[in-house]
PAZAPA-4460 file (N, C-alpha, C; in steps of 0.05 Angstrom, whole numbers, plus 32768, in hexadecimal, padded with zeros to 4 digits):
% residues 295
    n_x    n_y    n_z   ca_x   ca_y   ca_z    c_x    c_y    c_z   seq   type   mol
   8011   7FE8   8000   8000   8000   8000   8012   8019   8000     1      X     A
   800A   802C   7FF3   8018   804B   7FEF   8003   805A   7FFB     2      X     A
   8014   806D   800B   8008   807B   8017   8015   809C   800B     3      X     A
   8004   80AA   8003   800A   80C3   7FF4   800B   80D9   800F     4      X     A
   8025   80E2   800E   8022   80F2   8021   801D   810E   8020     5      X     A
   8014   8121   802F   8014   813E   802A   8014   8152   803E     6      X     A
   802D   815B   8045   8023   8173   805F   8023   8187   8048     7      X     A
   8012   819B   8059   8009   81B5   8047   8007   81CC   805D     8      X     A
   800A   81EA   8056   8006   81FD   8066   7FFE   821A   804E     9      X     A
   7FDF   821A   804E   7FD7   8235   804A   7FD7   8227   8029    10      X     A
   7FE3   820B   8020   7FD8   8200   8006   7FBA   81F9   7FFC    11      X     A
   7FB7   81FE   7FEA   7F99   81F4   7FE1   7FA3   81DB   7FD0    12      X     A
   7FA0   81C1   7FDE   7FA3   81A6   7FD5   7F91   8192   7FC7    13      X     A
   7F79   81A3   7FC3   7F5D   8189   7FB9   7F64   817B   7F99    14      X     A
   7F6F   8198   7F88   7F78   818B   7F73   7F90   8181   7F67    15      X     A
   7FAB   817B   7F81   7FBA   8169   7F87   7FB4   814D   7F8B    16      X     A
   7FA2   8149   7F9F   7F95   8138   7FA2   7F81   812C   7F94    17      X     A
   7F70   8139   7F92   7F5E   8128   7F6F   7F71   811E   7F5B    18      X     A
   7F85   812F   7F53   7F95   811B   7F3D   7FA5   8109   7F47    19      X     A
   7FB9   810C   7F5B   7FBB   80EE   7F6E   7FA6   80E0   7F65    20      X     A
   7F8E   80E5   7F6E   7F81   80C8   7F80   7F70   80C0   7F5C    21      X     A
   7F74   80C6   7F52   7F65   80C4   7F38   7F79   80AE   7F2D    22      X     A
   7F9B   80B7   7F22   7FB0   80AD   7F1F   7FA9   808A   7F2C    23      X     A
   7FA9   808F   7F5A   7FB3   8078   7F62   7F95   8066   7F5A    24      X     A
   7F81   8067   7F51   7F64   805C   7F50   7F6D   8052   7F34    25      X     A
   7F74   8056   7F1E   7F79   8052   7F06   7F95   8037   7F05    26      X     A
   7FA5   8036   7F1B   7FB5   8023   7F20   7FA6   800A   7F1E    27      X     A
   7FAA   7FF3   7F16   7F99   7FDF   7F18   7FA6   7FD1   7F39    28      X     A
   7F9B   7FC6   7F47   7FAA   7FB6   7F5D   7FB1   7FC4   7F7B    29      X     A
   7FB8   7FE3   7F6C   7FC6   7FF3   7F84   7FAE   7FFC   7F98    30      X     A
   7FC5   7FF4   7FBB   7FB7   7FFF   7FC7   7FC1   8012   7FD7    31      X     A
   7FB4   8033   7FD4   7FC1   804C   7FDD   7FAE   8056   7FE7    32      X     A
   7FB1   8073   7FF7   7FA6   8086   8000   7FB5   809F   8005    33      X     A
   7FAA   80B2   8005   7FB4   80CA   8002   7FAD   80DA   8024    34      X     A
   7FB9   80E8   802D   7FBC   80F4   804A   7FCC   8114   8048    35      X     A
   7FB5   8123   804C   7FC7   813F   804D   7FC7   814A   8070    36      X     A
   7FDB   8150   807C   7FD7   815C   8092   7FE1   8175   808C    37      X     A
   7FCC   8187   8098   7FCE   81A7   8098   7FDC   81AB   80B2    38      X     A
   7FF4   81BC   80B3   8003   81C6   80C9   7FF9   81DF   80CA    39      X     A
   7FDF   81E3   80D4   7FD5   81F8   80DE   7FCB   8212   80D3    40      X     A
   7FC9   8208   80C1   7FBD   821F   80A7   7FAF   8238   80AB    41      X     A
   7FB8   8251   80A2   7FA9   826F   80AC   7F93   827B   809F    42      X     A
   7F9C   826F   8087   7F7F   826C   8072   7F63   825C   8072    43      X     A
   7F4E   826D   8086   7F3E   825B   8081   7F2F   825A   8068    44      X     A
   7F36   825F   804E   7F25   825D   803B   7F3A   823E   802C    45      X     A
   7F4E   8247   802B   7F5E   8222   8022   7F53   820E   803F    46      X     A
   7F56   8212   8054   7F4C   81FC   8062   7F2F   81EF   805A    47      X     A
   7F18   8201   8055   7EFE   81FB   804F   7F03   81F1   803F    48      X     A
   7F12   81F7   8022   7F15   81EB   8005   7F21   81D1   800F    49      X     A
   7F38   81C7   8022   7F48   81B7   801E   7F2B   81A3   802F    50      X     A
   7F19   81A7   8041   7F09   8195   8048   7EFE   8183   8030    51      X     A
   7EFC   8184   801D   7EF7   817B   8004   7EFE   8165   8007    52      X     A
   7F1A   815E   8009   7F2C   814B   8005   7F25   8135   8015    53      X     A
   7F18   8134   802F   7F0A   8123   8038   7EE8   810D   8035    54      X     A
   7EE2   8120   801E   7EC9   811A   8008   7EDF   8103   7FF2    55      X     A
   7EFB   8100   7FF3   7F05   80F3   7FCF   7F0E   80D5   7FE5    56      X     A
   7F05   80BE   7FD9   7F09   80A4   7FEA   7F22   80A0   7FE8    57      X     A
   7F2A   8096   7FFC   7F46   8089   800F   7F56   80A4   8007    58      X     A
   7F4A   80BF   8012   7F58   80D7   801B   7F51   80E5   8037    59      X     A
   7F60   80F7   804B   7F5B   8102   8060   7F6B   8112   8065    60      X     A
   7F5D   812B   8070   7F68   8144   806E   7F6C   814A   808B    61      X     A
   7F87   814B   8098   7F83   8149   80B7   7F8F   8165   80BC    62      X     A
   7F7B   8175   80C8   7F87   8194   80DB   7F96   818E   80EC    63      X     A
   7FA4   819B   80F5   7FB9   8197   810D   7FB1   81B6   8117    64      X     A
   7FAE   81C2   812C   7FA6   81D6   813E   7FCA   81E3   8141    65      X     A
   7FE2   81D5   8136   7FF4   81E6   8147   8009   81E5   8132    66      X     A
   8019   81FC   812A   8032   81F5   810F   804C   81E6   8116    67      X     A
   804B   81D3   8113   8066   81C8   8126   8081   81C5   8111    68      X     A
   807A   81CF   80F6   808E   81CF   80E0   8092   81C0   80D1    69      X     A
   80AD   81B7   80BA   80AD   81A9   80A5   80B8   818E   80AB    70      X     A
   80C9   818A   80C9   80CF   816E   80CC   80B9   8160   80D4    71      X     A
   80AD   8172   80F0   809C   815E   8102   8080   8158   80EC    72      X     A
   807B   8166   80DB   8065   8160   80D0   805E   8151   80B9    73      X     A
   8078   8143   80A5   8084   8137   8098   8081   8119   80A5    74      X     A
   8092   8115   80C8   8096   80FF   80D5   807B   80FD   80DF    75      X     A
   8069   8111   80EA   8043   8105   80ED   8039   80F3   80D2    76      X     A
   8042   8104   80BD   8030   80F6   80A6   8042   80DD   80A6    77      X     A
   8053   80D5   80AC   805B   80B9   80AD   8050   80A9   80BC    78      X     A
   8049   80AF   80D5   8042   80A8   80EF   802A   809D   80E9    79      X     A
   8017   80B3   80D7   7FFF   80B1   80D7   7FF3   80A3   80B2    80      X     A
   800C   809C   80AE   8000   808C   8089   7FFC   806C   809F    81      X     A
   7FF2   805D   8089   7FED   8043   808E   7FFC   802D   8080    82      X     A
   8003   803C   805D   8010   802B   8054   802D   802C   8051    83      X     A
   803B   8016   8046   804D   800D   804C   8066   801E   8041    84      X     A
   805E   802D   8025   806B   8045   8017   8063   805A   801E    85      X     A
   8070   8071   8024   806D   8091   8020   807D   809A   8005    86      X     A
   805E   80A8   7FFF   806A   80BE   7FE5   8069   80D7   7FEF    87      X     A
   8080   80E4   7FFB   8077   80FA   8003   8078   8119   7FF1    88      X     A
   805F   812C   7FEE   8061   813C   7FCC   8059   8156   7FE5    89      X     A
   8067   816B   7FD8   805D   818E   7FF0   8043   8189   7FE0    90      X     A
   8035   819A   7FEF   8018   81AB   7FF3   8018   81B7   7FDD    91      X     A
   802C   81CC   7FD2   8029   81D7   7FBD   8032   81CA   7FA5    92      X     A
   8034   81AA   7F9D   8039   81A3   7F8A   8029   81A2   7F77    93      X     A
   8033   81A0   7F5D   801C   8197   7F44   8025   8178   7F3F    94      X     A
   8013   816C   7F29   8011   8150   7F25   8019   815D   7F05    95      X     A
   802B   8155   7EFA   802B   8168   7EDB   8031   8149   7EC3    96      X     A
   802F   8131   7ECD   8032   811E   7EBB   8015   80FE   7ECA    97      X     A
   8010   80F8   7EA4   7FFA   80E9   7EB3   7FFE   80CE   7EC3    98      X     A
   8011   80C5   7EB9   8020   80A8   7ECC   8034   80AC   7EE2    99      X     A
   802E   80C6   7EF0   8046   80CF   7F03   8042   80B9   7F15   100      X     A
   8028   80AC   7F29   8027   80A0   7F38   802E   8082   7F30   101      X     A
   802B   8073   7F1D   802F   805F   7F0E   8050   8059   7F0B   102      X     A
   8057   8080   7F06   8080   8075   7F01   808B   8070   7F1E   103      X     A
   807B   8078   7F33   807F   8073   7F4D   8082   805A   7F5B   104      X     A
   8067   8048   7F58   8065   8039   7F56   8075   801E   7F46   105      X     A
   807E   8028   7F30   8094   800B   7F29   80AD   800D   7F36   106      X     A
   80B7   802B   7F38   80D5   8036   7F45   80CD   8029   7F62   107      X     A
   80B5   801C   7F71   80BA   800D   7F8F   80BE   7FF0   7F85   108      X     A
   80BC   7FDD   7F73   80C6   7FCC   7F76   80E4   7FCD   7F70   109      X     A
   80F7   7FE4   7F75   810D   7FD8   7F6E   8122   7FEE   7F7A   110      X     A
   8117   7FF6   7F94   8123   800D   7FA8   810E   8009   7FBC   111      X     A
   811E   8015   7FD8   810B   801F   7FE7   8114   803D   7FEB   112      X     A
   8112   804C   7FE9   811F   806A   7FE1   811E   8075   7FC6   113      X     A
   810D   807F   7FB6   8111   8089   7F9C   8108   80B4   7F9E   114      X     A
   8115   80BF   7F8F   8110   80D8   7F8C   8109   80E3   7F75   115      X     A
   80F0   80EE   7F6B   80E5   80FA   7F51   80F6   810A   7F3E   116      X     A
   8103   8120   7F50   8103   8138   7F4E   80F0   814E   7F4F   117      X     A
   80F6   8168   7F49   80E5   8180   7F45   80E0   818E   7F27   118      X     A
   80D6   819C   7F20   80D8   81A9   7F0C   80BE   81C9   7F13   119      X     A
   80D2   81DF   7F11   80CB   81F6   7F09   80BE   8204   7EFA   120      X     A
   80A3   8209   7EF5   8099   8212   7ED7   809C   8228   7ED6   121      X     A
   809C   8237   7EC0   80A6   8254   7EBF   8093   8270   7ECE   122      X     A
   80A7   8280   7ECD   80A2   8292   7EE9   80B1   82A5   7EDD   123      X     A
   80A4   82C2   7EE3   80A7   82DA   7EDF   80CA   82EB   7ED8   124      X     A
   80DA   82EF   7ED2   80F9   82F8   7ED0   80F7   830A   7EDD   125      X     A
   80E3   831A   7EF3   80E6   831C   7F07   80E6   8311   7F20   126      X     A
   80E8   82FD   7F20   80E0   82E8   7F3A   80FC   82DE   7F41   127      X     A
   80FD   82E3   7F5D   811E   82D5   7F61   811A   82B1   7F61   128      X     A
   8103   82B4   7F71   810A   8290   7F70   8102   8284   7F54   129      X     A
   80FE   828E   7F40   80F8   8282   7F24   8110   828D   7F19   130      X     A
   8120   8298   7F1C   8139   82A3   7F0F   8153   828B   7F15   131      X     A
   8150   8287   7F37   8163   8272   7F41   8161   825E   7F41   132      X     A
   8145   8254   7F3C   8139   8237   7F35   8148   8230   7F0F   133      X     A
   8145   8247   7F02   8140   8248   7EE9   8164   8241   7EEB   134      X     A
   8179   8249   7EF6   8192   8249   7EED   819A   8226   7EFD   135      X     A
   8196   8222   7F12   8194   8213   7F1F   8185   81F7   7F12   136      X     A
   816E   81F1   7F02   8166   81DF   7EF6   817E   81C9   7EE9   137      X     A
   8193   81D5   7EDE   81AA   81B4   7ED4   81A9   81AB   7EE8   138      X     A
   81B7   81AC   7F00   81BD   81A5   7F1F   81A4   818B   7F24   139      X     A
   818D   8195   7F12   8175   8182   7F1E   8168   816B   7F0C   140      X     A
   8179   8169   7EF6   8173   8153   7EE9   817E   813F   7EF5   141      X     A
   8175   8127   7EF1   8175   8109   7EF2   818A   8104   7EF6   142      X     A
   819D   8101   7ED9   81C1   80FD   7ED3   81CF   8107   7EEA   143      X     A
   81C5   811D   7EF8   81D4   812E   7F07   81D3   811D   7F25   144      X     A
   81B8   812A   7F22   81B4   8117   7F47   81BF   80F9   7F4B   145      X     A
   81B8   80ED   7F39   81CA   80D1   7F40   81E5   80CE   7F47   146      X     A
   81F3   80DE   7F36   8210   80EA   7F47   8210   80EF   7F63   147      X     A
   8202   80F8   7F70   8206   810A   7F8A   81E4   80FE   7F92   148      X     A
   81E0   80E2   7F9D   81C3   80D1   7F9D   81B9   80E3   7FB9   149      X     A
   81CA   80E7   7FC8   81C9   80EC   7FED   81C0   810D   7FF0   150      X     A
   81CB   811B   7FD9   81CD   813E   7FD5   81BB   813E   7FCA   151      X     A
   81B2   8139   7FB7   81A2   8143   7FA8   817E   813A   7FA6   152      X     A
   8170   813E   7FB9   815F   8139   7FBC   814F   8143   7FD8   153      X     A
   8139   8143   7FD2   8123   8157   7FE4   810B   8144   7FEE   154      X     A
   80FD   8145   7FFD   80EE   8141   800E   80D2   8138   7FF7   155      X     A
   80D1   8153   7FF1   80B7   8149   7FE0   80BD   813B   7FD0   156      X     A
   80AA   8131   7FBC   80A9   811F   7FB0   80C3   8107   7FAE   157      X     A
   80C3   80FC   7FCD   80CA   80E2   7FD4   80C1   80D0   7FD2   158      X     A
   80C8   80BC   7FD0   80B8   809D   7FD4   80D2   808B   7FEB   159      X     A
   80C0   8082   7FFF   80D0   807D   8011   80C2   8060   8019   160      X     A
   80D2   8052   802A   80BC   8038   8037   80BB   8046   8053   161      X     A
   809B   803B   8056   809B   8051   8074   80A3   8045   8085   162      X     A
   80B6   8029   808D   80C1   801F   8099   80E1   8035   80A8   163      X     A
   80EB   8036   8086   80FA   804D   8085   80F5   8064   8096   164      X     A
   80EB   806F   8090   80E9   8089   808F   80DD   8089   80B5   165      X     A
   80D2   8077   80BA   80D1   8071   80E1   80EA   8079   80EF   166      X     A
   80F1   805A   80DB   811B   805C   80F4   8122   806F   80E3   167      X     A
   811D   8089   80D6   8132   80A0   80CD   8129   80AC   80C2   168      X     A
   8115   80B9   80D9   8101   80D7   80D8   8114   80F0   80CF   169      X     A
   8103   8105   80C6   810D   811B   80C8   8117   8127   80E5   170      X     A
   812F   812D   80E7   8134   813E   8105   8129   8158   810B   171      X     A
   8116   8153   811A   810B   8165   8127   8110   817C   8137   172      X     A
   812C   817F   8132   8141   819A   8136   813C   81B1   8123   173      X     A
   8138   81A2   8111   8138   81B5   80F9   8114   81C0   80F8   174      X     A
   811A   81D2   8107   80FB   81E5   8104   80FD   8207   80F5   175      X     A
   810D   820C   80F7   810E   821A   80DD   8100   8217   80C0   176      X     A
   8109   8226   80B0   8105   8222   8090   8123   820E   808F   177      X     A
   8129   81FB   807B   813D   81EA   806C   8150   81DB   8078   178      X     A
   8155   81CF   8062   8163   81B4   8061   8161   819B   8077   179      X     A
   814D   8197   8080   8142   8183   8095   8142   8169   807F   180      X     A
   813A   816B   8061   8148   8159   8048   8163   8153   8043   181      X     A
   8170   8166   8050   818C   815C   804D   818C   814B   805B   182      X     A
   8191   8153   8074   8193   8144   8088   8189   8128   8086   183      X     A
   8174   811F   807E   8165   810A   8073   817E   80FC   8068   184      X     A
   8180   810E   8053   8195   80FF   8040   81AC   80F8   8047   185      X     A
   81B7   8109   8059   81D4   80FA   8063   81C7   80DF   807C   186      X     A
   81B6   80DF   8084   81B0   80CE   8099   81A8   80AE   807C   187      X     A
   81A8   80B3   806F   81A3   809C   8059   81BB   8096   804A   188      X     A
   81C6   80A8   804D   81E7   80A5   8048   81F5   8093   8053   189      X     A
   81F9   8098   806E   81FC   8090   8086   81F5   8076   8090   190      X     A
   81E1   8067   8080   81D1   8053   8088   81D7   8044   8071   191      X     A
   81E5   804B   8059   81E5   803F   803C   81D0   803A   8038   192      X     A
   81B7   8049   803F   81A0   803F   801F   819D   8051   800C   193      X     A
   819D   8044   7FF8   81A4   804B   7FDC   8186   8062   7FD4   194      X     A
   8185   806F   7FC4   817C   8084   7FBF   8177   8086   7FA1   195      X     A
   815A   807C   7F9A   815B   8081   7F77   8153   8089   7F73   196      X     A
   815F   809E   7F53   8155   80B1   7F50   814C   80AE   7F33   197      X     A
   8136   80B5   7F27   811B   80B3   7F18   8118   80D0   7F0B   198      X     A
   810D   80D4   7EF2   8104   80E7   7EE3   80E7   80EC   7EE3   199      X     A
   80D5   80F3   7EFD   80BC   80EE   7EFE   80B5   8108   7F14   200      X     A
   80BB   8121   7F08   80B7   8140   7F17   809B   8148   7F1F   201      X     A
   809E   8158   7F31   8083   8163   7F47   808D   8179   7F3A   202      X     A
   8077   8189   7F33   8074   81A7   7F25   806E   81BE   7F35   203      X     A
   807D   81CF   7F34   806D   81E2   7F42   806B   8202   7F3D   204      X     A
   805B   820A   7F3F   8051   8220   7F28   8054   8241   7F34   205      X     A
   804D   823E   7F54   804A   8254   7F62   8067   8263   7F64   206      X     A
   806D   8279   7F68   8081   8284   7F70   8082   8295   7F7F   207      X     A
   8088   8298   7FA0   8084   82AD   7FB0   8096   82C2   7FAD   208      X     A
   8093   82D7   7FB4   809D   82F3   7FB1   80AB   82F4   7FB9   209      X     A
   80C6   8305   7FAF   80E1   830A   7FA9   80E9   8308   7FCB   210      X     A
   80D7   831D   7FD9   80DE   8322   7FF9   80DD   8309   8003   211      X     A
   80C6   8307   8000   80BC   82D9   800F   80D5   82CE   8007   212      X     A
   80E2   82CE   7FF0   80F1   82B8   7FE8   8108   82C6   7FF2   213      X     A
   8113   82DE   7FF5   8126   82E6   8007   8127   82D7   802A   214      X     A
   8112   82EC   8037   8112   82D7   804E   8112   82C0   8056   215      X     A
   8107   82AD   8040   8101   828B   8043   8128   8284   8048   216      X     A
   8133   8296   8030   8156   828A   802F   8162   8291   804C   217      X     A
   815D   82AB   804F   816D   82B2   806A   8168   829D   8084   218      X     A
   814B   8293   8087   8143   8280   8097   8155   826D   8092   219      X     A
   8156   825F   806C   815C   8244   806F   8183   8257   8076   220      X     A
   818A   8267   806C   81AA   8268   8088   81AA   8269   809E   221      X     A
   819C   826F   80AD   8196   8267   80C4   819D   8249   80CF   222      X     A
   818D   823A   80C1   8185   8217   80C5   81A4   8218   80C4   223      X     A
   81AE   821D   80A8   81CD   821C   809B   81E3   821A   80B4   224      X     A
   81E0   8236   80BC   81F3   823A   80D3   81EA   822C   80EB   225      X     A
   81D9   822C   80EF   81CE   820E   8111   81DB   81FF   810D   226      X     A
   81D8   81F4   80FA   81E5   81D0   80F5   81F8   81CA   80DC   227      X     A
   820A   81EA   80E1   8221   81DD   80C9   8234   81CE   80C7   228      X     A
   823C   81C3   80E7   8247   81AB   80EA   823E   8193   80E6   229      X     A
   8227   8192   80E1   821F   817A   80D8   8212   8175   80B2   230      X     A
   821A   8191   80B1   8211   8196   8092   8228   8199   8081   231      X     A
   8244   819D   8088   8250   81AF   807E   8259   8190   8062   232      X     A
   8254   817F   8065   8262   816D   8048   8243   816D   8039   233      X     A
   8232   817A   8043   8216   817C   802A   8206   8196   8021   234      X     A
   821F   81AE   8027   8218   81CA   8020   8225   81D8   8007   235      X     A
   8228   81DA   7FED   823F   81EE   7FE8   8249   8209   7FF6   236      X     A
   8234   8216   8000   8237   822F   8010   8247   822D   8025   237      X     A
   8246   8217   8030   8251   8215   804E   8274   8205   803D   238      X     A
   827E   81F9   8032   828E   81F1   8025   82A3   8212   8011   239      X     A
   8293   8219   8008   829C   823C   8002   829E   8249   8018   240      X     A
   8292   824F   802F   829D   8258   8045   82B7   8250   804E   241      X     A
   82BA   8239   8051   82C6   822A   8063   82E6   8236   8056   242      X     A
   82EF   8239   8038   82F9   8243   802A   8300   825A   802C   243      X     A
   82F3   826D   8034   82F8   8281   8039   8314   8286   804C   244      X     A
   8329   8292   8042   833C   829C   8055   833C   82A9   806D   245      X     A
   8344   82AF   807B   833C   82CA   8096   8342   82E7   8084   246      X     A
   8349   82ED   8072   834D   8309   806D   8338   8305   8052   247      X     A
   8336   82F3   804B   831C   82F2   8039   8301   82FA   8044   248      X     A
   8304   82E5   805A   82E9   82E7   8066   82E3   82FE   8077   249      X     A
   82F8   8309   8084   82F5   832F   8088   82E5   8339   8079   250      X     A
   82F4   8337   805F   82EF   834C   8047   82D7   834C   803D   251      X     A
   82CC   8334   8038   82B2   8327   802B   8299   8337   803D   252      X     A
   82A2   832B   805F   8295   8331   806D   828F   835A   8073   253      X     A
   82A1   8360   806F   82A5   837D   8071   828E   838C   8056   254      X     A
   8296   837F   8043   8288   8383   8021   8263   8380   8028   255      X     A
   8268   836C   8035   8243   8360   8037   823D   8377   804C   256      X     A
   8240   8382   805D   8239   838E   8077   8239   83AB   806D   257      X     A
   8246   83B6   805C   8242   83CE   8042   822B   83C9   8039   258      X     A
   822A   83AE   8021   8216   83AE   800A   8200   83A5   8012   259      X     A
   81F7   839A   802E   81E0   8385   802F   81C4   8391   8026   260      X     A
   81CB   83A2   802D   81AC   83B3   802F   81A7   83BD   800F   261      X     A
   81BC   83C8   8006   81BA   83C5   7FE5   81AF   83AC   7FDA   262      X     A
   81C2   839A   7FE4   81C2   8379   7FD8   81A0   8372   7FDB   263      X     A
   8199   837C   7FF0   817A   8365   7FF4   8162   8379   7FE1   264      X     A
   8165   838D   7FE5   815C   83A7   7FD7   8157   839E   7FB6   265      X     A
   816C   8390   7FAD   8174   8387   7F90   815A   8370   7F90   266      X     A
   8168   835A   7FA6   8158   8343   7FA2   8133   8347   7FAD   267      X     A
   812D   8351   7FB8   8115   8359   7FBA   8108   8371   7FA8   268      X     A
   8118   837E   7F8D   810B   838A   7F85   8101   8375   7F66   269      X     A
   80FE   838B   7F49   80FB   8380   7F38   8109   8370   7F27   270      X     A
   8124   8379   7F2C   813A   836F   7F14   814B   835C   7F2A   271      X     A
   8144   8349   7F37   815B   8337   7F4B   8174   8331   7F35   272      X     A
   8185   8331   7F4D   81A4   8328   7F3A   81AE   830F   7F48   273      X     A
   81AD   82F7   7F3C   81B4   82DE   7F4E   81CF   82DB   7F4E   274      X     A
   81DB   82F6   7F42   81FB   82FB   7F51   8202   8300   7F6E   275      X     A
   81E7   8316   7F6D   81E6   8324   7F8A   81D8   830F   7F9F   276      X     A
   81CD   82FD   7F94   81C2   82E5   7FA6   81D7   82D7   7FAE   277      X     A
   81E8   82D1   7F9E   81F8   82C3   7FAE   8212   82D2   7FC2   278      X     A
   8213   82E4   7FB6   8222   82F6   7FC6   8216   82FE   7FEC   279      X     A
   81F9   8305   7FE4   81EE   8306   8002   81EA   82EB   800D   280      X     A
   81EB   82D8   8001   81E6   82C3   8013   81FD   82B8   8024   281      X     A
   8219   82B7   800D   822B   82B6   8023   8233   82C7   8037   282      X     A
   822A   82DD   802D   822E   82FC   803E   8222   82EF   805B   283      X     A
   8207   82EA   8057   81F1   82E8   806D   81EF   82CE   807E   284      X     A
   8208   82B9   806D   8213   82A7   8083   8223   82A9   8093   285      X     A
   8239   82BC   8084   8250   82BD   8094   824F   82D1   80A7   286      X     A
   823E   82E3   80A5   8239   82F9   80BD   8227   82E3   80D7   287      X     A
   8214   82D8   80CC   8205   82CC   80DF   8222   82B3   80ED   288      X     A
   822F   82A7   80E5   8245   829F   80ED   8258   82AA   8103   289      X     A
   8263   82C3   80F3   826D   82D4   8105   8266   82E0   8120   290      X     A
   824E   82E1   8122   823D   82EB   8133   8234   82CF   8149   291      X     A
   823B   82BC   8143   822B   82A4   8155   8255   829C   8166   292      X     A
   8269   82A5   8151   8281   82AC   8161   8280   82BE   8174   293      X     A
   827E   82D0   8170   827C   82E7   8184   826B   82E9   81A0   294      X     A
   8253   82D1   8198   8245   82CF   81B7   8256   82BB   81BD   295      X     A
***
């Protein structure tokens, strides 16, 4: 049995779910269900809509009253599937191919661990996260990830055995925004299970605003800097730091603490420069670094 997983927050999921459950009903033999838990949603107009989802058979839409974030609510929907696979897909995904669930399904007889990928649909040349998605896409093909099975891969659109995924939950440290997937991944590393990776992408269409997608990064450095000792062989950022000389890293540091306010100004306005993105991001590690020295 597959159990389709879904945490969601402030997503409208009914027509995620109808094409799931349409897909897993069309399987001859298979037996699935689909499970969205809402981490506490502010929207009551998507909550009312997402009640829906409890009208589509072997689906349930469970509220949770409190936001407990992207690990602990990932490891509930484990807790709380029945069958023996998790597919786990975000809230905000699309279904953009008609045998997605079907390529899923043959990739379990011959892994317990397989990864889709993502794919980006196009988005505004003002949009930072469709600009960095857009340069960043080689990195996310197939050919690529198989190189690097442990790096390269995300949370959503997983297929996992939920046996798995019990003894080697998400860590629940990670309450912030990011990489609580990494982490995953080196913990599967770590364990040698193998990790396959598949040409069978979750779509996704939305793109939040230049500021949102600013703040979301600073958060995920945050996560970065908490646990860069335990991240530092699955970051490039933290690997380019680490590089950094002491009179480099003065300098750099000195340069960012000038430009930042220009720098975010850039990326939150109309024309983002994913020069200047990467420039503030290391800027905005290594100050947050510096600063966790100093206390």
């Amino acid at each position: 049995m597959i159990s389709i997983v879904i945490p969601s927050y402030n997503n409208s999921c009914l027509e995620l779910v109808t094409k799931l459950s349409e897909q897993a009903a069309s399987i001859e033999g298979l037996l699935w269900e689909i499970v969205v838990a809402d981490d506490a949603s502010t929207n009551g107009n998507i909550v009312k809509e997402n009640d829906g989802i409890n009208k589509i058979p072997n689906c349930r839409y469970i509220r949770r009253n409190k936001n407990v974030g992207r690990a602990r609510i990932r490891n509930f929907l484990a807790r709380e599937a029945q069958g023996d696979w998790l597919l786990f897909i975000d809230g905000d995904g699309k279904i953009i191919t008609d045998n997605y669930l079907s390529q899923f399904v043959e990739a379990s007889k011959r892994t317990k661990v397989c990864y889709g990928g993502y794919r980006m649909m196009p988005g505004p040349n003002s949009n930072l996260r469709w600009l960095y998605e857009k340069a960043a896409a080689p990195n996310h093909q197939v050919e690529v990830r198989k190189k690097y099975p442990f790096k390269s891969f995300n949370i959503s659109n997983l297929l996992i055995k939920r046996e798995l995924m019990l003894a080697h939950p998400l860590d629940e440290r990670f309450v912030k925004y990011g990489y609580e997937d990494v982490m995953l991944g080196k913990e599967l590393q770590k364990n040698n299970i193998n990790v396959l990776h598949i040409n069978v992408p979750i779509g996704f269409f939305d793109y939040e605003s230049n500021a949102h997608f600013v703040a979301k990064t600073e958060e995920g450095l945050q996560t970065l800097d908490q646990f860069q000792d335990e991240l530092k062989e699955f970051s490039t950022l933290l690997r380019v730091a680490a590089n950094l000389n002491g009179t480099l890293k003065y300098l750099f540091l000195w340069l960012y603490r000038i430009m930042k306010t220009t720098w975010r100004n850039n990326l939150t306005g109309t024309s983002p420069s994913l020069l200047v993105f990467k420039l503030y991001k290391l800027g905005y590690f290594l100050n947050l670094s510096q600063h966790a020295k100093e206390q």
